[in-house]
N, C-alpha and C positions, 0 to 999 in steps of 0.2 A: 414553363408557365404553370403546369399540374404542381409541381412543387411548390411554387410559390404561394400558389391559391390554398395547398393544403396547408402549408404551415400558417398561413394567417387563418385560416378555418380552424387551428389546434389553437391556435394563440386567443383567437376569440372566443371560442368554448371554456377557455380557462378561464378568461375575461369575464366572463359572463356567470358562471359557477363563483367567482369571487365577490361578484355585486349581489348577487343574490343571499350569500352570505350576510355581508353590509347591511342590506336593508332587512332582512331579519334581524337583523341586534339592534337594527335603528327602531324599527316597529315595536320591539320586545320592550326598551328603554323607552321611547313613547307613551306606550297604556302604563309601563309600570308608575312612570310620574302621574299618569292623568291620575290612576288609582289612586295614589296615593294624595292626591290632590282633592279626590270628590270626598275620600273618607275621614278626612280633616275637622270637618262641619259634622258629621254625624255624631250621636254619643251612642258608646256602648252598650249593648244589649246587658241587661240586667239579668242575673239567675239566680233562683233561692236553690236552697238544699233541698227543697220537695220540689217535684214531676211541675213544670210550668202546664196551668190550664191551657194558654192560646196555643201552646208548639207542642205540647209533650212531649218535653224533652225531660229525661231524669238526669239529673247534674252527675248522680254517684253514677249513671253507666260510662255517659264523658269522659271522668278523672281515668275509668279503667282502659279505657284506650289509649296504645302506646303507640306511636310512632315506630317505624324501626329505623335503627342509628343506619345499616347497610343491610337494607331486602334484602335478600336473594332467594333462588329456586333451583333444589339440586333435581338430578336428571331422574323423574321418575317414570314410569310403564308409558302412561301417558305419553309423555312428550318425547320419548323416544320411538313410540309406535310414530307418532307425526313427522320425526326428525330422518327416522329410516325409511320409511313408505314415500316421503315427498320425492316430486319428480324435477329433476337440476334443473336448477337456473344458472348455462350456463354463462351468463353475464358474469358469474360470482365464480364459476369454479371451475374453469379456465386460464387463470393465473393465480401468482403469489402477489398477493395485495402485500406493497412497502407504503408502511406509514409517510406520509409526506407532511403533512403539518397536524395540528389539531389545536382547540382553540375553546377554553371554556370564557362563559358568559359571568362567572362570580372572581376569574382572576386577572391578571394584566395579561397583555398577550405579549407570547415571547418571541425573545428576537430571533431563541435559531430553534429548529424541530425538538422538542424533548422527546420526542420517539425514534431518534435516529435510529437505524438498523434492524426496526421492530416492523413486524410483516407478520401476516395472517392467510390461510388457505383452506379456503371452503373445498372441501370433498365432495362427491356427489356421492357420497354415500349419507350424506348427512354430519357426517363427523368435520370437526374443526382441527387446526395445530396453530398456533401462537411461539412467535418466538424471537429472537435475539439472533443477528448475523446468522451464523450456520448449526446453532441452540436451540430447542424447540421448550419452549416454556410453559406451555400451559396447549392443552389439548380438551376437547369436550365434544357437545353435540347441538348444533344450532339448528333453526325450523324458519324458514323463511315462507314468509304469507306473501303469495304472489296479486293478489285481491288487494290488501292494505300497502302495501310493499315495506314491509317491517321485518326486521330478521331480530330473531332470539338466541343470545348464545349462552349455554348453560355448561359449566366445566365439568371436569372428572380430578380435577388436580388441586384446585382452589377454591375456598369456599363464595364464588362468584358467578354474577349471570349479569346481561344486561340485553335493552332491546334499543335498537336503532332503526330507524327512518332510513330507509334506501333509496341514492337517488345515485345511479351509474350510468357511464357512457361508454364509449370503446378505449378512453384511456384513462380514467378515474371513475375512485369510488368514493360514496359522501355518504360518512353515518351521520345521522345529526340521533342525539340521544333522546328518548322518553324519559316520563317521568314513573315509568312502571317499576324501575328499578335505580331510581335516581339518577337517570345517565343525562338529563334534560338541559343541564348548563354544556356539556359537550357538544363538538362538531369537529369531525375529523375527516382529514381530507386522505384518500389512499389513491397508490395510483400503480395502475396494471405493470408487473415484470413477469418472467419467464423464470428465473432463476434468484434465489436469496442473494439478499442485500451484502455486501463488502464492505469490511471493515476498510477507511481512507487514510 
């Protein structure tokens, strides 16, 4: 009877981590229409070449502001003193997290995992490893804010970082991405092993 209650207890957790997914992309698709719905009827703000009197705003500082194509933030004193001094969250680094699906919001979603074999392991020393079956790909140094529950991971091998929203249980893990580092259409779903993933 304990086994049965457990698996439909595991079966309903996933259940439930799934709809929740749902109704965030349902929510997200929601406002994005309404928005774009109320801004239809508005007309565009007007700007001269001279400093506007009501905003003070100067147009030529505007233009000089660039977007960046791909942020990122390599490992400096800083964030390494935060990365090395933090105290484990062993939620996170206690297993080898294997990618189990992943799912962005700007493309179709796919039929079968495009992370297959791809898995990540939070150190508690602070340090990270990324990799491929029994390959380790990409390694660096992440800083997890136990407060915001937000984990940062900044490489040593690539020129890449990103920060993800942490929401874990005892048998999965769920980055959903920021927009600190453009990771914000992403939501990946990872789920606790003991040992690297095998090639099928």
């Amino acid at each position: 009877m304990w086994i049965k209650n457990k698996i439909f207890a595991d079966s309903l957790s996933n259940k439930v981590i799934i709809m929740n997914g749902i109704l965030r992309i349902l929510v997200v698709l929601i406002l994005g229409f309404g928005a774009c719905k109320s801004d239809k009827n508005k007309t565009p703000p007007v700007l001269s070449e001279q400093t506007s009197q009501e905003d003070n705003i100067d147009v030529r500082k505007l233009q000089e502001i660039k977007t960046p194509t791909q942020p990122f933030a390599k490992i400096d004193a800083p964030f390494k003193d935060l990365s090395t001094k933090q105290k484990p969250y062993l939620m996170l680094t206690d297993s080898i997290w294997h990618f189990y699906f992943a799912l962005s919001l700007k493309e179709q979603a796919p039929k079968k995992n495009i992370y297959e074999g791809e898995w990540i392991d939070f150190l508690e020393n602070g340090a990270y490893k990324k990799g491929l079956y029994d390959q380790t790909t990409d390694s660096g140094l992440y800083y997890y804010n136990s407060n915001s529950k937000f984990v940062e991971l900044r490489s040593e091998v690539i020129d890449s970082s990103s920060e993800w929203d942490v929401r874990v249980d005892p048998d999965a893990l769920l980055l959903i991405g920021t927009a600190k580092y453009n990771n914000n259409p992403w939501q990946i779903k990872l789920m606790r092993r003991t040992l690297f993933p095998v090639r099928k």
